[in-house]
N, C-alpha and C positions, 0 to 999 in steps of 0.2 A: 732446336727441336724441328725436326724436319714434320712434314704435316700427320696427324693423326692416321690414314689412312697405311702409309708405310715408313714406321716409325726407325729401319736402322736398311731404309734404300740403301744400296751399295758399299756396306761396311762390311768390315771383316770381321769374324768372332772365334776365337779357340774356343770350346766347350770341353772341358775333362769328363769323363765318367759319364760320355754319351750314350752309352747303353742300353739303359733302363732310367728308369725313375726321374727323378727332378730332372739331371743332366739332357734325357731324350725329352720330356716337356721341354725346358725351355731351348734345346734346340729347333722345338717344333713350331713354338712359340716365336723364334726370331726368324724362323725362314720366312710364315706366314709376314711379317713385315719387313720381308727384303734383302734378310742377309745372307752373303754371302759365309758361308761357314767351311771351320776346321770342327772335326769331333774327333775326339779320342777316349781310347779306355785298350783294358785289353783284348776285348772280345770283337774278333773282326766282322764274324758272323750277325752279330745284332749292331753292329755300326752300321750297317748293311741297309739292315731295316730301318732305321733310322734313318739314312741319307735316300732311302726311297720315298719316306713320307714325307721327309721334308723337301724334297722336290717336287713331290704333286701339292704341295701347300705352297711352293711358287719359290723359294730357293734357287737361282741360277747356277751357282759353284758350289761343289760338294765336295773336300776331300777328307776321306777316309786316311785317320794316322792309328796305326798300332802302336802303345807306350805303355810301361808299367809305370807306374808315377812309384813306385816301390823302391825302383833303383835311379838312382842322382842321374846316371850317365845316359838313361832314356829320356828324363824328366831335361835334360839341356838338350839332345838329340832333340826334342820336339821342339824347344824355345829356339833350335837354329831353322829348324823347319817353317815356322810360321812367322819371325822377325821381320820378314819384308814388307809384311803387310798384315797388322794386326790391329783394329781399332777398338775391340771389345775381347776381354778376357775373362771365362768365368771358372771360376777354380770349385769345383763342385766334385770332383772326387771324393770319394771319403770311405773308409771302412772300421767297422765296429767288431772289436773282439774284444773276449773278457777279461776285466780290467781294471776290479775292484785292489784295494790296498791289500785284501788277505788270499786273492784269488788270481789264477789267470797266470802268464808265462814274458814275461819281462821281454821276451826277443819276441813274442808276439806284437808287444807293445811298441819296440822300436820299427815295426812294418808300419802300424799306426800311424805313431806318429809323423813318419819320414811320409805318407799318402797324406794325412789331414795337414798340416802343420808345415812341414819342410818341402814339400814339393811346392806350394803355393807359394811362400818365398822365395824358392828358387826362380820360380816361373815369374813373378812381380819382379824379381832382379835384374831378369835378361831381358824379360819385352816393356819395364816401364821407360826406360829409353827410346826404343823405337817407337814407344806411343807416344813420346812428348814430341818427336817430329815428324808425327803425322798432322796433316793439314787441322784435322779437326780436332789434334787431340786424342785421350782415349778413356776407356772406363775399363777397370775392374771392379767383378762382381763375387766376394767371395761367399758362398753356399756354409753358412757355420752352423749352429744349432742355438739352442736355448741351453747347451750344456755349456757354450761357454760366455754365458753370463749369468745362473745358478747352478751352485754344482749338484750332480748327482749321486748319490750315494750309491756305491757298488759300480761306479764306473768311473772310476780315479783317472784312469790314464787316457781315456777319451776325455773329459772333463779337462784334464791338462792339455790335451792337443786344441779343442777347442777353445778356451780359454787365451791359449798361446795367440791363437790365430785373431781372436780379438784384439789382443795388444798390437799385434801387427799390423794388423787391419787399421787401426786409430791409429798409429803412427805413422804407417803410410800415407794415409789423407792427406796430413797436416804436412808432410813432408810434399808432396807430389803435384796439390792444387795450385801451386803456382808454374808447376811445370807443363800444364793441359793434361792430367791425366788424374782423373776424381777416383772415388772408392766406395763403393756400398758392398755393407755385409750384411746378410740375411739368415736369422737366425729364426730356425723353424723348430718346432715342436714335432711331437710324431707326425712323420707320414707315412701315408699308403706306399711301401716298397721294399723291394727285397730285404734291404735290411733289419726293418721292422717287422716281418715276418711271425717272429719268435717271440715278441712281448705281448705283455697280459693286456695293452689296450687293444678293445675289438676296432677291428680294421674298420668296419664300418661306420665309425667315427674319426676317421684318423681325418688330417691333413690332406688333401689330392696335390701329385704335382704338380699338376698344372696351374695349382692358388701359386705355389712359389714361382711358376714361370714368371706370371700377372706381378711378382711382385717386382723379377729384375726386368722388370717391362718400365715402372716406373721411371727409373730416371731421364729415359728418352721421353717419355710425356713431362718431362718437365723442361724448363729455359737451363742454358748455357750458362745461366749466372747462380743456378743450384744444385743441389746433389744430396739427396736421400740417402746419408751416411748409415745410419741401422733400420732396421727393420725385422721388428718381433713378429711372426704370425704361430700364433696356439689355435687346438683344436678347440672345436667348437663341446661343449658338453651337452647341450641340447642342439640337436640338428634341427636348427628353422625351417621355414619355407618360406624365409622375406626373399633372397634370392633368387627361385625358381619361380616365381611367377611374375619376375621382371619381365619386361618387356624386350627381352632380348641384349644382343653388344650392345644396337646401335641406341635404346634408350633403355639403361640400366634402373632408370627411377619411372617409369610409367607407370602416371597415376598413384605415386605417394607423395602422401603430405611431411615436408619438413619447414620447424622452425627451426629459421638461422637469426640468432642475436647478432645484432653490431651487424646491420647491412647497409647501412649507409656508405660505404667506401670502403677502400681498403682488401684484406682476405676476406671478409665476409660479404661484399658485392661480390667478390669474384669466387665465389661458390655457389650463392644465388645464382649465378650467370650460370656455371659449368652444370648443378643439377635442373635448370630451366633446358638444358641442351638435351638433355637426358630424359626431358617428358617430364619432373618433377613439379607439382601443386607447391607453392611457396607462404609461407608466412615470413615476412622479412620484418625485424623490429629494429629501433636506432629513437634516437632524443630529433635527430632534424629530418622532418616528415616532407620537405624539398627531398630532399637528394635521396630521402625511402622511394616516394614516386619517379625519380629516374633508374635506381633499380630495377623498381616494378618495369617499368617501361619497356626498359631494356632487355629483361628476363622473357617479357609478350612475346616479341619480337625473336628472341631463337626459341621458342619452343615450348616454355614454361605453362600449364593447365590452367589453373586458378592463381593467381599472385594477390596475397590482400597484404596490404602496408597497415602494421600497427607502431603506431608512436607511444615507446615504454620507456619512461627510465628507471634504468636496474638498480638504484638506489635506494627505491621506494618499493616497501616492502608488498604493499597493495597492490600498486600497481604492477609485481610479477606476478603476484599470486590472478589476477584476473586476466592475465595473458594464460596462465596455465587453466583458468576455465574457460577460455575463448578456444584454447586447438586441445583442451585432453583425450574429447570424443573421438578424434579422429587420427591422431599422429602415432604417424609411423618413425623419425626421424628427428631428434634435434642436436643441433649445432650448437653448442655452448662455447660460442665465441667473443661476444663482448668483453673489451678487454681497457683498463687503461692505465699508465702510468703517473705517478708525483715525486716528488725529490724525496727520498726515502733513505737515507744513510743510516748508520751510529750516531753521527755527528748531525747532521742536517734533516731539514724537513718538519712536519706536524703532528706527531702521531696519531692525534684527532682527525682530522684529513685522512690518513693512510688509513684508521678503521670503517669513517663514512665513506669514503668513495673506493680506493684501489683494493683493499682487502673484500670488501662489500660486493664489487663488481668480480674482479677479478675469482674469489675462491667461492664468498657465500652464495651470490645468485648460482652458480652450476649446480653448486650443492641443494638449493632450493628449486628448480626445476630437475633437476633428476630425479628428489624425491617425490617432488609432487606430479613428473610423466612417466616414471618407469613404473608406475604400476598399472595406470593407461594401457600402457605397450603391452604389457604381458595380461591383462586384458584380453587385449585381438589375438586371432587366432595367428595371424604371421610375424606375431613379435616385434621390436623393432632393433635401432640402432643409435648408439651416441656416438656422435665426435666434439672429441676435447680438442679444443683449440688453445695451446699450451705454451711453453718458450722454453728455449732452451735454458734459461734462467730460473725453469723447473729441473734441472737437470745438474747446471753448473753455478758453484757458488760464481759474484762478483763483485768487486770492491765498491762502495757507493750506491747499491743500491738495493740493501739490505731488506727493508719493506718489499719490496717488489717479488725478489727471491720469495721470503716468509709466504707470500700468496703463492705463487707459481708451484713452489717445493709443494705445499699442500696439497694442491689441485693436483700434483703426482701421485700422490700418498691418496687422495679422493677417488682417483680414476684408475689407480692397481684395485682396490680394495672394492669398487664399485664392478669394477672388471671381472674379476673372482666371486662375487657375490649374484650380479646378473644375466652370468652365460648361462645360469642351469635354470632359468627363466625365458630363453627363447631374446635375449637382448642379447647384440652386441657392443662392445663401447672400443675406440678405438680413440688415443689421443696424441698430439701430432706436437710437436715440438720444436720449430723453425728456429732460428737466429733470425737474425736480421731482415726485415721485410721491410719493402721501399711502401710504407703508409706513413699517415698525418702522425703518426704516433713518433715513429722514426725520422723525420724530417731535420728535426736540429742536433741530429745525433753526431757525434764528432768523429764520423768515418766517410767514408766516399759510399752514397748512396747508387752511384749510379752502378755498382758491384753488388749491391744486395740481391737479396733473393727477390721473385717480382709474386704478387700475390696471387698470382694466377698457376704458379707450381703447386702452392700449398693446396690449391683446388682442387689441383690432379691428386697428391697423398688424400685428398677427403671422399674421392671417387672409388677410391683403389678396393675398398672392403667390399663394393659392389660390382667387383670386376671378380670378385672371388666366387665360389663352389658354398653351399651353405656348411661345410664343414671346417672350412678355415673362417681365422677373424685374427688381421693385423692390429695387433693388439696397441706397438708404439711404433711412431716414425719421427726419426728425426733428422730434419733437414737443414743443412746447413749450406751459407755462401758457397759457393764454387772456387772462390778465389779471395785471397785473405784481406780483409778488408783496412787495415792500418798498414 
């Protein structure tokens, strides 16, 4: 990660379907930090405008490629065009025709497909080679939707493109992270853009793309030893106003109050630290009121307003409930991060144990502080915001640590269904889902820590929904090692 200020200095980017929409945001979006770019589409004339804006936002190298990603033979013309030097690919083309099981024109479909699906293949085919012997490596970013991880009714054969494009997406990763060349896909909900034109959601609510640029911005804000493999952003169903009376880029939290559980060390100091950089009033809570006051301390010191250290443990059912009437008056934000592990198999462990403390901590206290501050939140008049601090052990079963999962998988099913239920309240809830993180928790784990994820990435995905427009809200992210850890 090169430093915050110009996050992709001297790299190179192909962007497809620079035109318009998400493609010309996040073209605009990576000149503003540095890069050097290729854009493509077929329209020469508004690539045009595009490489004018992005050179008055500070872009050094422009070039303009005319491609139909339609036909195979342009879709390699371009991969031999840009193979010399390619360290960022984002496959963001795409087109919508109609495409239900009972409707629509099958050779339509095959255009489709061959733009969403087969060209980003093709394109991953020829340059993820050339990315793995560039110095640094390289990243694709592929532009999918939310169609292809539920399907939509009356759009079968987009739904199959994207869909497709998932599976390839995950199997690329897994195939590629040892080669230096990561993978994130970003699966958006309606946005503001041409193609959305025609649907019955009012634009005025839709998605901006500039929220999706902010998202393939991500991974560069985060270390070398991680990679934001999905990333869901839905529309917002109530358009807040937590957003627009931030304090601007440079302090995205000025002057809000968040509790972050479990700040003692670990992800949750190093989110205390990132929203204290941001202007952020803190409540940090943990069981060791040492190492809460080095938090504190540390948070003074880049920037943080108010910092009060409260000693809870999340066990006791009392003592969370008097945490929630110590910040309900005033909280804009909480972090439902305290988290812990015990030996939880089939075979193995206490069940007793795994219902007082890891199911207790892990699933019921979020559950008991959401109830008891989301209605706080929607209270104020600018709403507020949850992040779930999650694992990917909500996500993937694993052998041995069955208990563990039972919470985690929950706290999924808590935080989709809390998700749906609190957007049309002026809340957002956004929940993050890491692998492996180099903390106390992870220490005697039987992989090479010095590969994991560091908990200062996971800060950056808990930043990210305040880096967005009040009409988007990243709904999950999940982040995984950069490189395979066994």
């Amino acid at each position: 990660m090169v430093g915050q200020d110009k996050l992709l200095a001297g790299k190179w980017a192909l962007v497809t379907g620079a035109s318009y929409g998400i493609g010309r945001a996040i073209s605009l979006t990576f000149a503003e930090h540095g890069a050097n770019l290729w854009i493509a589409s077929r329209h020469q004339e508004h690539l045009r405008e595009t490489a004018e804006d992005a050179k008055a936002l500070g872009a050094e190298h422009i070039v303009i490629i005319e491609a139909d990603l339609s036909n195979k033979d342009s879709v390699d013309e371009l991969a031999q065009i840009v193979s010399s030097k390619i360290d960022v690919l984002v496959n963001n083309a795409g087109i919508l025709t109609k495409s239900s099981a009972l409707e629509g024109n099958p050779k339509d479909w095959d255009k489709m497909l061959q733009v969403d699906l087969e060209a980003p293949m093709r394109l991953t085919h020829h340059l993820a080679p050339a990315m793995s012997q560039r110095e640094g490596g390289g990243h694709i970013i592929n532009i999918s939707s939310v169609a292809g991880l539920e399907p939509m009714a009356g759009f079968a054969a987009y739904s199959a493109a994207k869909f497709g494009l998932t599976g390839f997406s995950k199997s690329t990763f897994e195939e590629l992270r040892d080669k230096k060349v990561l993978v994130t896909t970003i699966f958006p909900g309606y946005v503001a853009t041409e193609m959305t034109r025609d649907t019955t959601v009012p634009r005025d609510k839709m998605i901006r793309p500039e929220d999706i640029a902010q998202a393939a911005l991500l991974p560069f804000r985060m270390s070398a030893l991680a990679c934001p493999t999905d990333i869901v952003v839905l529309t917002r169903a109530y358009i807040h106003q937590f957003a627009r009376t931030m304090g601007g880029q440079d302090k995205l939290l000025y002057g809000r109050w968040a509790l972050i559980t479990g700040a003692t060390g670990g992800i949750g100091r190093a989110i205390s630290l990132a929203f204290a950089e941001h202007g952020a009033n803190l409540w940090i809570t943990g069981r060791n009121e040492e190492k809460l006051k080095d938090t504190a301390k540390d948070a003074k010191a880049l920037g943080a307003g108010e910092v009060v250290v409260l000693k809870v443990d999340m066990t006791n059912n009392k003592a969370v409930d008097e945490l929630v009437e110590h910040v309900a008056n005033k909280i804009d934000i909480l972090v439902n991060n305290a988290g812990l592990a015990v030996e939880s198999s089939a075979m193995k462990g206490d069940p007793d144990e795994w219902e007082a403390t890891m199911m207790k901590v892990n699933l019921l206290v979020p559950m008991r502080l959401t109830r008891r501050l989301a209605p706080a939140m929607i209270e104020r008049e600018k709403g507020g915001y949850i992040i779930n601090i999650s694992s990917v052990a909500g996500l993937d079963a694993m052998p041995g640590i069955g208990g563990y999962n039972a919470a985690k998988f929950g706290f999924t099913g808590w935080a989709k269904s809390t998700q749906q239920e609190l957007k049309e309240h002026n809340v957002g809830v956004t929940t993050i889902y890491p692998g492996y993180v180099a903390t106390e928790m992870t220490k005697d784990a039987p992989v090479d820590q010095d590969k994991m994820i560091r908990p200062e990435d996971i800060a950056q995905a808990a930043l990210l929904p305040f880096r967005m427009s009040p009409f988007a809200c990243p709904t999950d992210i999940v982040v995984r090692p950069a490189q395979k850890l066994s």
